[in-house]
C-alpha positions in Angstrom: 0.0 0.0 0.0 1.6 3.4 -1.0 1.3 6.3 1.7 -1.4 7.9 -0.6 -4.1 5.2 0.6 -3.8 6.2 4.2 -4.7 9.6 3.6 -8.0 11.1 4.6 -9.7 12.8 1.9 -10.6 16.5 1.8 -14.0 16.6 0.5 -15.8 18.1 3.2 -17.1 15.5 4.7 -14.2 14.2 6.6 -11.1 16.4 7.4 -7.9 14.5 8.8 -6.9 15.8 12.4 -3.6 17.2 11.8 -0.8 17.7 14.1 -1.6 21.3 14.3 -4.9 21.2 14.9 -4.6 18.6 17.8 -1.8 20.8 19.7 -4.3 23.8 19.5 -7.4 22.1 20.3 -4.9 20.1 23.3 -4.4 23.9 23.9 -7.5 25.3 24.8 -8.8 22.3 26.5 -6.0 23.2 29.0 -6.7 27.1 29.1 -10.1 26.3 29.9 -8.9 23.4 33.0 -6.3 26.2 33.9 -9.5 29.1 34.2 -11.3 26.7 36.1 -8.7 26.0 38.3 -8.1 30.0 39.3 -11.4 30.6 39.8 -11.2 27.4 42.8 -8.3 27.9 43.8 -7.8 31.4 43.8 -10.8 33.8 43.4 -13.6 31.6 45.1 -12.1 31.5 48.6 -11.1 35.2 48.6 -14.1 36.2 47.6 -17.2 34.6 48.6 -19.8 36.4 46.9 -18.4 35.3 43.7 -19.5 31.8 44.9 -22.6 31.8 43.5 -21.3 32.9 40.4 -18.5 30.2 39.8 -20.8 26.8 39.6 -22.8 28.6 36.1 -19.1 29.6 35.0 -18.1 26.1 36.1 -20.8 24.5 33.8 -20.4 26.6 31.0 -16.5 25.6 30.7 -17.1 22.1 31.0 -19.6 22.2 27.9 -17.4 24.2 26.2 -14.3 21.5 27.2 -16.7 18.9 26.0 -17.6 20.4 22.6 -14.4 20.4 22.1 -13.6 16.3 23.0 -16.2 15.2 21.1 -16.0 17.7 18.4 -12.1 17.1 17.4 -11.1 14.2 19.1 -14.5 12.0 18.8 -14.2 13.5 15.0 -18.1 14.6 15.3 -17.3 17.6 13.8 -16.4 16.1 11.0 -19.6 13.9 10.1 -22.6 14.4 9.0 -25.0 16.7 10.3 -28.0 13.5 10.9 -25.5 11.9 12.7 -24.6 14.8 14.8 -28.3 15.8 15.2 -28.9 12.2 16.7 -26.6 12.5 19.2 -27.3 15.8 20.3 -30.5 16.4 20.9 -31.5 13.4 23.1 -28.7 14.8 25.3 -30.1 18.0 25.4 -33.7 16.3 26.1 -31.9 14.6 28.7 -30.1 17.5 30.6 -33.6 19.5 30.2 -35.0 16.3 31.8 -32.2 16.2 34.9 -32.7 19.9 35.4 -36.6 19.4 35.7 -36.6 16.8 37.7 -33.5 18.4 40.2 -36.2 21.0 40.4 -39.2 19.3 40.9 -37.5 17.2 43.7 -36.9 20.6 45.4 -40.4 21.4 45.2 -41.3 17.9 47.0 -38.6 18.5 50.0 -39.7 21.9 50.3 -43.6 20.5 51.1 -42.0 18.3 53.5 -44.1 19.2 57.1 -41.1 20.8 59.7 -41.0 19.4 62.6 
């Protein structure tokens, strides 16, 4: 087999993950862990009114550090959008579902009689 027959071809479809692109990706994945890890480590403790701030900032990075995992190094990016579609919106369904339920389960404790 010549060295031509390994190569991804650049249709559209499917782009090949190069070298580049998985240093920079590798990149801001550890940005992002870095951020996290100032805001705990650093600003959270001095500061605890930004407490209830840093769990919403907290989620945010994490999507945004899984985009990127299953974007480039999952290759999801790179198929097609029916496939995408089918994997993302019965995870969004779910986390609608976990955030409906979190609050509904509230609701329940909060009926509770004190005693």
């Amino acid at each position: 087999m010549s060295a031509e027959s390994h190569e991804v071809h650049h249709d559209g479809e499917h782009e090949s993950m190069s070298r580049k692109r998985i240093v920079k990706v590798a990149l801001i994945l550890t940005a992002i862990t870095c951020v996290e890890f100032v805001i705990a480590l650093a600003i959270v403790p001095g500061h605890p009114n930004f407490l209830k701030f840093a769990n919403p900032i907290y989620i945010i990075l994490t999507l945004l550090k899984a985009f990127y995992i299953v974007a480039f190094f999952m290759h999801l990016k790179f198929e097609k959008m029916g496939l995408i579609l089918s994997i993302v919106v019965p995870v969004i369904f779910i986390i609608g579902l976990i955030l409906v339920l979190t609050n509904e389960s509230h609701h329940w404790v909060d009926l509770r009689p004190a005693f």
